[in-house]
C-alpha positions in Angstrom: 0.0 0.0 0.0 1.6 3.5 -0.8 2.1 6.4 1.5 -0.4 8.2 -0.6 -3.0 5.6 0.2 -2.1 5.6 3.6 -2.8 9.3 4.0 -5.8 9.0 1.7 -7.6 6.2 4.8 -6.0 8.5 7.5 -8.0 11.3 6.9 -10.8 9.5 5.9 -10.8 8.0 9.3 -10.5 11.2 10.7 -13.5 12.8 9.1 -16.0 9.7 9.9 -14.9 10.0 13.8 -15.2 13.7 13.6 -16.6 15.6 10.8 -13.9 18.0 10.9 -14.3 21.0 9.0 -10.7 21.7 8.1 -10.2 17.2 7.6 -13.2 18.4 4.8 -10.9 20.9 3.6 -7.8 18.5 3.2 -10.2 16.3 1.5 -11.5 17.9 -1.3 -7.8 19.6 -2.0 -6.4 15.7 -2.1 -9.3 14.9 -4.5 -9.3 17.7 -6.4 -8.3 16.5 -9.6 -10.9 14.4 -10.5 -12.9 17.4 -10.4 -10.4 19.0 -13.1 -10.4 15.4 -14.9 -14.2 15.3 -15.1 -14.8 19.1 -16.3 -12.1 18.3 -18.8 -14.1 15.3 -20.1 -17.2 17.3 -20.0 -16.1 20.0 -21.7 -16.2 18.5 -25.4 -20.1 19.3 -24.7 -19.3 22.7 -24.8 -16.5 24.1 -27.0 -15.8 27.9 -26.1 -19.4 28.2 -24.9 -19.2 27.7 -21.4 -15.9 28.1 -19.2 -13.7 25.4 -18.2 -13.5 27.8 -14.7 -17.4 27.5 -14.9 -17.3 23.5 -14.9 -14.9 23.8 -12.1 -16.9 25.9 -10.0 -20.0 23.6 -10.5 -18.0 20.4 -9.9 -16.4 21.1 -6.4 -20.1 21.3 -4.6 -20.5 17.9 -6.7 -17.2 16.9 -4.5 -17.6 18.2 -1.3 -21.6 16.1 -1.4 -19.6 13.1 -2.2 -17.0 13.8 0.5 -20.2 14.3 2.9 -22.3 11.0 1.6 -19.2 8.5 1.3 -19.6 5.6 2.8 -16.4 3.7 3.1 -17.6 1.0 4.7 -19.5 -0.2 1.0 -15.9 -0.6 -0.2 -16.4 1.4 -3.0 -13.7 3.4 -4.7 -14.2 6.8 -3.7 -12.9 8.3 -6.9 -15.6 6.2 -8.9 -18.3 7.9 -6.6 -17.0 11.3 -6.7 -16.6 11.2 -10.6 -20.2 10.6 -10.7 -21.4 13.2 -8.1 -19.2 15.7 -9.9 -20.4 15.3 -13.3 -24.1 15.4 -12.0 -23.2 18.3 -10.1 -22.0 19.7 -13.4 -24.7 18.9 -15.9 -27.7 19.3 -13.1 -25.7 23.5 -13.0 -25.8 23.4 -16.6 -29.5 22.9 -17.3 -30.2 25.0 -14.0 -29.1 27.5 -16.7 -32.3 26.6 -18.9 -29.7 28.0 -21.8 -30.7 25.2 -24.0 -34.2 25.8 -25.3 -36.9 23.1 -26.7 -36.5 24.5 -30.1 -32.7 23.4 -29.9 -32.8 20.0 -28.9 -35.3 19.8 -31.8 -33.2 20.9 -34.2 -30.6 18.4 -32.5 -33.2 15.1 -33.2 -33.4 17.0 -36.8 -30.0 16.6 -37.5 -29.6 13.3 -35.9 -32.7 12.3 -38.2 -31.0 14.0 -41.3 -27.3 12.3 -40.7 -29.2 9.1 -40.9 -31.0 9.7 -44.1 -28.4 10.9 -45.9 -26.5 8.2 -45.4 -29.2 5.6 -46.2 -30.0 6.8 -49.5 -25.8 8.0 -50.8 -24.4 4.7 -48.7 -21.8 6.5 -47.5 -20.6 8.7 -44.5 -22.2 12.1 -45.2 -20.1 15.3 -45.8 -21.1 18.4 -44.5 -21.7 20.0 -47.7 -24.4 16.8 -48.3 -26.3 17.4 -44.6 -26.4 20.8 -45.4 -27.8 20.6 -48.8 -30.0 18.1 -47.3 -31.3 20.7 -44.8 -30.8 23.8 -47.6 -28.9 26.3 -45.5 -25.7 27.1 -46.4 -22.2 25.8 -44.5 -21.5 29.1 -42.5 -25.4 28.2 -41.4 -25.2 24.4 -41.2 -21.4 25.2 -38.6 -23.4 27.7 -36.8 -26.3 24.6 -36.2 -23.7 22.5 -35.4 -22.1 24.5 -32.7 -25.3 25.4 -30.9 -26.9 21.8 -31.0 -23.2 21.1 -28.9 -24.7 22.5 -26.3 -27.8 20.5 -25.9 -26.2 17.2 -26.6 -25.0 16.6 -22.7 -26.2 13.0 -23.1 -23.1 11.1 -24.2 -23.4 8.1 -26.3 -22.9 6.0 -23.4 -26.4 7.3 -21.2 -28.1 7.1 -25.0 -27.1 3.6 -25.1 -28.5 3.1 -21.1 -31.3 5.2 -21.3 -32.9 3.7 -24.7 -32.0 0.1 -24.8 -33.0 -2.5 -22.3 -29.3 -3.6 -20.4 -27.8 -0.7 -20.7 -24.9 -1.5 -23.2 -21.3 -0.6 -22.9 -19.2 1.1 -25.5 -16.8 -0.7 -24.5 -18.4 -4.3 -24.3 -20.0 -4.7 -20.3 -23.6 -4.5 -19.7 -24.7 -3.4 -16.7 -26.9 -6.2 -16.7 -27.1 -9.8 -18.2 -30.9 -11.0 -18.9 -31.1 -14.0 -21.5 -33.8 -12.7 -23.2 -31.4 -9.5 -24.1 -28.5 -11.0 -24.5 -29.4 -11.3 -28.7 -30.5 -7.7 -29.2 -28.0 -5.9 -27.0 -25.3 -8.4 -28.8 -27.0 -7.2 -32.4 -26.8 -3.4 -30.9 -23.3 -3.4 -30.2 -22.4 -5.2 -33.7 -24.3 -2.6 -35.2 -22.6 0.3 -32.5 -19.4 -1.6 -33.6 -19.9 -1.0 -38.0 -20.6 2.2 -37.5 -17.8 3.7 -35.5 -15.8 1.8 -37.9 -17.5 3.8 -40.8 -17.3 7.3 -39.5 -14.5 9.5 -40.9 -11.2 9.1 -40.2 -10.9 12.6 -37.5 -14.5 11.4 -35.8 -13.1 8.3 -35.9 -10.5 8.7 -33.8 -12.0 11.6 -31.4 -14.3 8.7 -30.7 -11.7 6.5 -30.1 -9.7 9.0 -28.0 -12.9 10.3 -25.9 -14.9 6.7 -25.3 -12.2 4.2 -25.3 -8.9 5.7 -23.9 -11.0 8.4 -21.4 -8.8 11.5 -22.4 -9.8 14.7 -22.1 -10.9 17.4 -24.6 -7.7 19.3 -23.7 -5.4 15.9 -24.3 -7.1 14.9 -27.5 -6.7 18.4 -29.1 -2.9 18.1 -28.4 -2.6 14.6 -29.6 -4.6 16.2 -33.3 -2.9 19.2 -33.6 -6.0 20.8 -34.3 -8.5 23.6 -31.7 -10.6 22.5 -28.5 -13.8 24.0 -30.6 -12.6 21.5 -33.9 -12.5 18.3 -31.6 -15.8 19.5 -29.9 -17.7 20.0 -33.4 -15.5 16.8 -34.7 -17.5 14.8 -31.6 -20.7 16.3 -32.4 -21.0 15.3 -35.8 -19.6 11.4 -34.8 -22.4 11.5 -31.9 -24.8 12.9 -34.6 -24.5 10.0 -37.0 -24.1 7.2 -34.5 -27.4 8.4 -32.6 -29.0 8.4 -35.8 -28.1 5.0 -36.8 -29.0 3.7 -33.1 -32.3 5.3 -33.2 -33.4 4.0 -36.7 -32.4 0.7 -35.5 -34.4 1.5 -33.0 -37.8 2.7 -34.8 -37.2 -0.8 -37.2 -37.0 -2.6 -33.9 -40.9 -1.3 -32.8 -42.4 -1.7 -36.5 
């Protein structure tokens, strides 16, 4: 066991027996960083829009709850549950906001609905110029749409994937659960989840990559393609776009 850890159950210790005030204080300084790890993740969602300071400030309350609810007797990791009280803290400040309006997320099913079509009928992965044709706005209008519905896509592919199919299907391959009678259509899903990462372009191919399967940041991804924070953001929108899409048709064919 390292010093680190050793320090880590110390003060933990310390707080249960006492609820300390300043023990709190040493607590959320020694966990800090997952606060600046999970507003990094995050923060694909948002480009320039919203302040990486701003997803700070809304992710230490998310901290100092976990610090207050942990129970370390569960033997649960505590950096598993903060990570999860932080980003909910996060998102739940976010929509507080009410700064993404119905008429958004509209437009955000709309061009979900539109990726998919296009690519049905030309077989292909659809270009921007092709969506925007599709929609008949121009591309200074269809990159203005894109950056806006960013900001209303907060559900990652992942809670898509838990939220809309029955045993809530990993990205990665785990289910959070393992009924029989799933087993074939969350095994279909993922082959289908599977094809059509492999079809996106090359750049959404790869933020997708970098973002779901190697958990980096929007920060660390940016460096790794040489390219802006607000390209990788749009670059993830448009991957999300076309993979909801597909998941969704599958979907509608499913309840024919």
């Amino acid at each position: 066991m390292s010093s680190s850890t050793i320090k880590q159950q110390e003060m933990w210790h310390q707080y249960i027996d006492t609820k300390d005030p300043a023990i709190k204080e040493k607590l959320i300084i020694e966990y800090s960083h997952i606060i600046k790890y999970v507003a990094g993740r995050l923060s694909i969602y948002f480009g320039s829009n919203v302040e990486y300071d701003d997803l700070i400030g809304y992710g230490v309350f998310g901290l100092i709850d976990a610090i207050e609810k942990f129970d370390i007797s569960k033997g649960v990791k505590f950096e598993t549950y903060a990570s999860l009280r932080i980003r909910g803290s996060i998102i739940d400040s976010i929509r507080e906001l009410d700064w993404v309006p119905r008429s958004l997320r509209q437009k955000n099913k709309e061009l979900e609905r539109v990726y998919a079509e296009v690519e049905n009928e030309l077989g292909h992965s659809a270009t921007d110029q092709e969506v925007a044709d599709k929609l008949q706005i121009s591309m200074d209008e269809f990159y203005k749409l894109l950056n806006e519905v960013n900001l209303s896509s907060l559900i990652s592919l992942e809670e898509f994937l838990e939220q809309n199919y029955e045993g809530g299907i990993s990205l990665t391959g785990n289910s959070k659960e393992d009924k029989p009678e799933g087993h074939m259509e969350i095994t279909e899903i993922r082959e289908i989840l599977v094809d059509a990462i492999s079809k996106l372009p090359e750049k959404e191919k790869a933020v997708v990559s970098f973002y779901y399967f190697e958990d980096l940041t929007l920060k660390e991804i940016s460096a790794i393609m040489k390219v802006s924070e607000s390209r990788i953001s749009q670059l993830h929108t448009k991957a999300i776009l076309r993979l909801r899409g597909k998941l969704a048709r599958h979907r509608s064919i499913l309840s024919e």
